[in-house]
NUKOLTOR-957547 format. One record per atom (N, C-alpha, C, CB): residue number from 1; chain; atom name; x, y, z. Coordinates in steps of 0.02 Angstrom, whole numbers, plus 50000, padded with zeros to 5 digits. Atoms other than C-alpha are relative to their C-alpha. Glycine has a CB too. Example, Ala and Ser with C-alpha at 12.3 -4.5 7.8 and 13.67 -1.06 7.14 Angstrom:
<voses>
i:ch:at:u:v:w
1:A:N:50045:49941:50000;
1:A:CA:50615:49775:50390;
1:A:C:50045:50060:50000;
1:A:CB:49950:50001:50062;
2:A:N:49958:49941:49997;
2:A:CA:50684:49947:50357;
2:A:C:49961:50055:50037;
2:A:CB:50020:50023:49929;
</voses>
This chain:
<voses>
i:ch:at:u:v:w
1:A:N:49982:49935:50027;
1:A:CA:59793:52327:47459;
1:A:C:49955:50014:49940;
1:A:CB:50075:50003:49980;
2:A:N:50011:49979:50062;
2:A:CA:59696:52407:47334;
2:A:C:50035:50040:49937;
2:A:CB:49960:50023:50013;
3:A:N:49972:49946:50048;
3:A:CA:59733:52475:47165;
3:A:C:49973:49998:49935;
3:A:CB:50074:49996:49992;
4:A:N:50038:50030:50046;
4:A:CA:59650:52483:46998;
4:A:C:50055:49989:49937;
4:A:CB:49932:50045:49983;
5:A:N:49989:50020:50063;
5:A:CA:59699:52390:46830;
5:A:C:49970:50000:49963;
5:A:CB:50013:49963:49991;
6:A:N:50024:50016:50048;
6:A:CA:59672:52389:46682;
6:A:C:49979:49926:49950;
6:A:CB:50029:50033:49983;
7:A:N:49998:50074:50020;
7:A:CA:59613:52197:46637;
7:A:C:49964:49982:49949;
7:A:CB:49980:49958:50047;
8:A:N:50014:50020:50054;
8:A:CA:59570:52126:46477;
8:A:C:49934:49950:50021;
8:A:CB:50064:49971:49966;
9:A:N:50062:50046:49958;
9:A:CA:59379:52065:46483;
9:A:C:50000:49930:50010;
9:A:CB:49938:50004:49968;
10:A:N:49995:50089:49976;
10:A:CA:59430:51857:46458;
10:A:C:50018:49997:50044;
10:A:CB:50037:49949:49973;
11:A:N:49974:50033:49925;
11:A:CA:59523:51880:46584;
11:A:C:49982:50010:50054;
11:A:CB:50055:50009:50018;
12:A:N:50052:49990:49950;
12:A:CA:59417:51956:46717;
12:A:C:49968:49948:49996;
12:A:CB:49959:50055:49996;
13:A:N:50055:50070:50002;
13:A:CA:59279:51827:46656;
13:A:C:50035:49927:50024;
13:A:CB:49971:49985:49911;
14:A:N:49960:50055:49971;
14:A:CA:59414:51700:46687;
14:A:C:50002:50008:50074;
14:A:CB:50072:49997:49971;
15:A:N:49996:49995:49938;
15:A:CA:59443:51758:46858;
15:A:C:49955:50006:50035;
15:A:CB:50029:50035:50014;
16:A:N:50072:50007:49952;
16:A:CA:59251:51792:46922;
16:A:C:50002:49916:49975;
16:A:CB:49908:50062:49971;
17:A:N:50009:50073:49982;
17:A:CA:59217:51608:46872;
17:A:C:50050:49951:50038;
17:A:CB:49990:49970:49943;
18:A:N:49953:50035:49930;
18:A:CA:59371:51541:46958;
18:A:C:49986:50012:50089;
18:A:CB:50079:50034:49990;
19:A:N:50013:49974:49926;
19:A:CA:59329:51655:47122;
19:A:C:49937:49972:50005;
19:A:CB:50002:50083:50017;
20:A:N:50054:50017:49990;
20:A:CA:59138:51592:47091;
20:A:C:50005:49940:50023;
20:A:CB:49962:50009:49954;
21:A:N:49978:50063:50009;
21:A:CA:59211:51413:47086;
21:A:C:50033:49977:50062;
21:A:CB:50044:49995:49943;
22:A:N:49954:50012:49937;
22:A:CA:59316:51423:47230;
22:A:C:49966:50059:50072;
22:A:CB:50098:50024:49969;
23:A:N:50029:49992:49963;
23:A:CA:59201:51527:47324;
23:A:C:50032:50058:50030;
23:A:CB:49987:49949:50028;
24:A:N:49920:49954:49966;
24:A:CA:59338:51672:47353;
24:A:C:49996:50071:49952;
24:A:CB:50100:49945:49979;
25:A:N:50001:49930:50009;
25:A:CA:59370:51864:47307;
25:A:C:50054:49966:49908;
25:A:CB:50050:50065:50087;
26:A:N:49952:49996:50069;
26:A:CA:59432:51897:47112;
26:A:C:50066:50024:50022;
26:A:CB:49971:50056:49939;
27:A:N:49928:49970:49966;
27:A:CA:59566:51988:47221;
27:A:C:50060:49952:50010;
27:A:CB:49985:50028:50075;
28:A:N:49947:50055:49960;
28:A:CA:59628:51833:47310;
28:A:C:50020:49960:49929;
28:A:CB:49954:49936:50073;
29:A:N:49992:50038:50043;
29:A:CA:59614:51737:47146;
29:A:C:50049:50042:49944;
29:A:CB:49932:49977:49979;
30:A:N:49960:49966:50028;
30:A:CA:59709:51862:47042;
30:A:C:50072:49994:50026;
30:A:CB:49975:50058:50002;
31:A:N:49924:50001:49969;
31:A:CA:59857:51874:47175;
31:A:C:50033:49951:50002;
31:A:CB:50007:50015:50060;
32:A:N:49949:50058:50004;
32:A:CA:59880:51686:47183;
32:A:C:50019:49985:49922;
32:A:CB:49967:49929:50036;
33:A:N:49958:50000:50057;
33:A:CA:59894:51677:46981;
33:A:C:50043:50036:50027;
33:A:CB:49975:50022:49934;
34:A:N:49939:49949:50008;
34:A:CA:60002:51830:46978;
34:A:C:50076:49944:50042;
34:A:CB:49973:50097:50058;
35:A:N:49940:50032:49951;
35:A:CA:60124:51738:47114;
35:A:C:50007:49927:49965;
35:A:CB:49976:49993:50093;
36:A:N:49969:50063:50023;
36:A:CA:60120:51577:47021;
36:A:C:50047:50003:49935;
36:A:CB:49944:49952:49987;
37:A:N:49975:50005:50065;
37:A:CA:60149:51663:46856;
37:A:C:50093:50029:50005;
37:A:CB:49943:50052:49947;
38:A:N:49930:49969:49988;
38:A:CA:60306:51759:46945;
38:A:C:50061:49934:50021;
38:A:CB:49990:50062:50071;
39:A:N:49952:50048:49958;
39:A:CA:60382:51597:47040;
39:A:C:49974:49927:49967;
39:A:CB:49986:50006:50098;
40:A:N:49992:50063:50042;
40:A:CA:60327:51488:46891;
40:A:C:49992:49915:50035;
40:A:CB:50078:50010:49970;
41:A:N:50035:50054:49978;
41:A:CA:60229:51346:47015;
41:A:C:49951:49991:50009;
41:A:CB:50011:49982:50035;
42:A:N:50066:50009:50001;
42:A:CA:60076:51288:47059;
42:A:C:49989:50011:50071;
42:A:CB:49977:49935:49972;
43:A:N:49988:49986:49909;
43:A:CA:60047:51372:47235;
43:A:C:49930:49976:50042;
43:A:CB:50012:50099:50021;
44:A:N:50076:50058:49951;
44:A:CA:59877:51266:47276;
44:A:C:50055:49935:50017;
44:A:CB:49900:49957:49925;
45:A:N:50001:50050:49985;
45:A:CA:60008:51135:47290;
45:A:C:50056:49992:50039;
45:A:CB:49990:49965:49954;
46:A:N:49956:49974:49980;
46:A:CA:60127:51200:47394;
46:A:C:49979:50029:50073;
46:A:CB:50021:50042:49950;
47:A:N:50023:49933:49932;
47:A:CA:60105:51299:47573;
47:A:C:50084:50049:50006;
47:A:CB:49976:49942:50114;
48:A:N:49935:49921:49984;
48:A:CA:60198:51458:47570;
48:A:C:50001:50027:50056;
48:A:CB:49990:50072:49960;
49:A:N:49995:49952:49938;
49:A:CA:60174:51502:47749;
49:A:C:50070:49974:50044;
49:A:CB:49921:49993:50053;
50:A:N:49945:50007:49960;
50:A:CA:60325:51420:47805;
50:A:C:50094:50017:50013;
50:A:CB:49989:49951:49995;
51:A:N:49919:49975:49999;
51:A:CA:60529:51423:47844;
51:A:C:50024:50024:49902;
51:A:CB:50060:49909:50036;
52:A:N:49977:50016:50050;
52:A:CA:60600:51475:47689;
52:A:C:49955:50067:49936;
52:A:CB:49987:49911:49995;
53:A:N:50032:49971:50040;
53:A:CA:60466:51590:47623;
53:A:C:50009:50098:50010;
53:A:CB:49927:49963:50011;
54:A:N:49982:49933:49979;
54:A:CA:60474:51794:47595;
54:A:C:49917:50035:49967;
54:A:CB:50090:50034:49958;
55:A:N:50044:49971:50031;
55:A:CA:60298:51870:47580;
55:A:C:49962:49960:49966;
55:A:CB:50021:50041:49969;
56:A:N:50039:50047:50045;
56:A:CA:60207:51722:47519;
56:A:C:50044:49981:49938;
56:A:CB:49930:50035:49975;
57:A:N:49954:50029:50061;
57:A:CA:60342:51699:47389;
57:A:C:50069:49947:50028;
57:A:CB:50037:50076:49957;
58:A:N:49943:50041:49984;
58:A:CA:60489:51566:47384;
58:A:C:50046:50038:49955;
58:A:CB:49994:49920:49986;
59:A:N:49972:49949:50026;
59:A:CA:60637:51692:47343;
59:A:C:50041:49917:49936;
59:A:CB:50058:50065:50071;
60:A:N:49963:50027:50051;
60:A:CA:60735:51635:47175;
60:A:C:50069:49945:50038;
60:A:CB:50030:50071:49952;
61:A:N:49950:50043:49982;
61:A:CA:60885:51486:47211;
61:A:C:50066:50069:49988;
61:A:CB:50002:49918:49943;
62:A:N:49961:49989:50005;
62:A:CA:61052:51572:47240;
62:A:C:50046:49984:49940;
62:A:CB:50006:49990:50043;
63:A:N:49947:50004:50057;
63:A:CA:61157:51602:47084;
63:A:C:50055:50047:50006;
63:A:CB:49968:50011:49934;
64:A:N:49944:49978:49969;
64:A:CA:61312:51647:47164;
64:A:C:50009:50084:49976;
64:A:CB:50064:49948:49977;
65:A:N:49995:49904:50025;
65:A:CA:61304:51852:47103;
65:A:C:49940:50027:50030;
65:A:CB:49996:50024:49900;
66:A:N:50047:49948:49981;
66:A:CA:61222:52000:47199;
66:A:C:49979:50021:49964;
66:A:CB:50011:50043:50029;
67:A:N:50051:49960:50055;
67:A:CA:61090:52080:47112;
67:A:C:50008:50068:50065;
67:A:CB:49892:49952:49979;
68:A:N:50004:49927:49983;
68:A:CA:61122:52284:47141;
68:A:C:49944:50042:49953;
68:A:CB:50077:50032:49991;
69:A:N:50065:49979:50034;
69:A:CA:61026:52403:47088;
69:A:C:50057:50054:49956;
69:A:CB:49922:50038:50059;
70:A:N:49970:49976:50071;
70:A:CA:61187:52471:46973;
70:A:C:49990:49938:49964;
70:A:CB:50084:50026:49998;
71:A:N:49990:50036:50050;
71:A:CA:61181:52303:46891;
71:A:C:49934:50007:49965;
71:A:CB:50022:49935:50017;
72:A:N:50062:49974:50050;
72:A:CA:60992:52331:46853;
72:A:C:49989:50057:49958;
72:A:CB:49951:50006:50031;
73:A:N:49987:49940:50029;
73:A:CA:61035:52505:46802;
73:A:C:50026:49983:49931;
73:A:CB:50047:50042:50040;
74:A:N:49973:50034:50056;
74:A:CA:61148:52434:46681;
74:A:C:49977:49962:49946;
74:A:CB:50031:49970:50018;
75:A:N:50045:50061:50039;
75:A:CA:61039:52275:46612;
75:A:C:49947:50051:49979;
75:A:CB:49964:49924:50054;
76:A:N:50049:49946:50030;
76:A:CA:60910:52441:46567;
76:A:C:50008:50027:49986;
76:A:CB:49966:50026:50012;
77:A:N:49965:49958:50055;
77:A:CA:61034:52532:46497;
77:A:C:50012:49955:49923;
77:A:CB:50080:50025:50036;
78:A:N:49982:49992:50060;
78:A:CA:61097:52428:46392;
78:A:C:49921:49932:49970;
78:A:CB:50102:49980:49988;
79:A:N:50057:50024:50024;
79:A:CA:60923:52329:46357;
79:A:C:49953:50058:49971;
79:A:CB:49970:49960:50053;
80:A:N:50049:49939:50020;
80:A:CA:60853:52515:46324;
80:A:C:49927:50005:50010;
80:A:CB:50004:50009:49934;
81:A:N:50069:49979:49969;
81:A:CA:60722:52516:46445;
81:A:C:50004:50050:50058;
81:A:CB:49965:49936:50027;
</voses>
């Protein structure tokens, strides 16, 4: 998917030498940070293509409460965002 950002120049420069390094698109290298920084692992060490996975992501552990989208309403009301 494309789309443009706005990226801070270290961090571009960080990401062409990683994609130079690994031989791979700044794209691909951007999306797997982003997904490690969301699901807080290291996803080179991991395979996400299997049972269990939603979209290349491993969804959050069950903490017995539905997440609605009044309770997010709420948590941004009263967080005042």
């Amino acid at each position: 998917m494309r789309t443009t950002l706005n990226i801070e120049k270290d961090v571009l420069d960080a990401a062409r030498e990683l994609a130079r390094q690994e031989k791979t698109s700044i794209g691909q290298i951007v999306s797997r940070l982003l997904r490690q920084a969301m699901i807080g692992t290291d996803l080179q060490q991991q395979d996400n293509s299997g049972p269990g996975t939603v979209a290349g992501f491993r969804p959050f552990p069950d903490r017995g409460v539905v997440i609605s989208s009044q309770l997010v309403d709420e948590l941004r009301d009263r967080e005042g965002l």
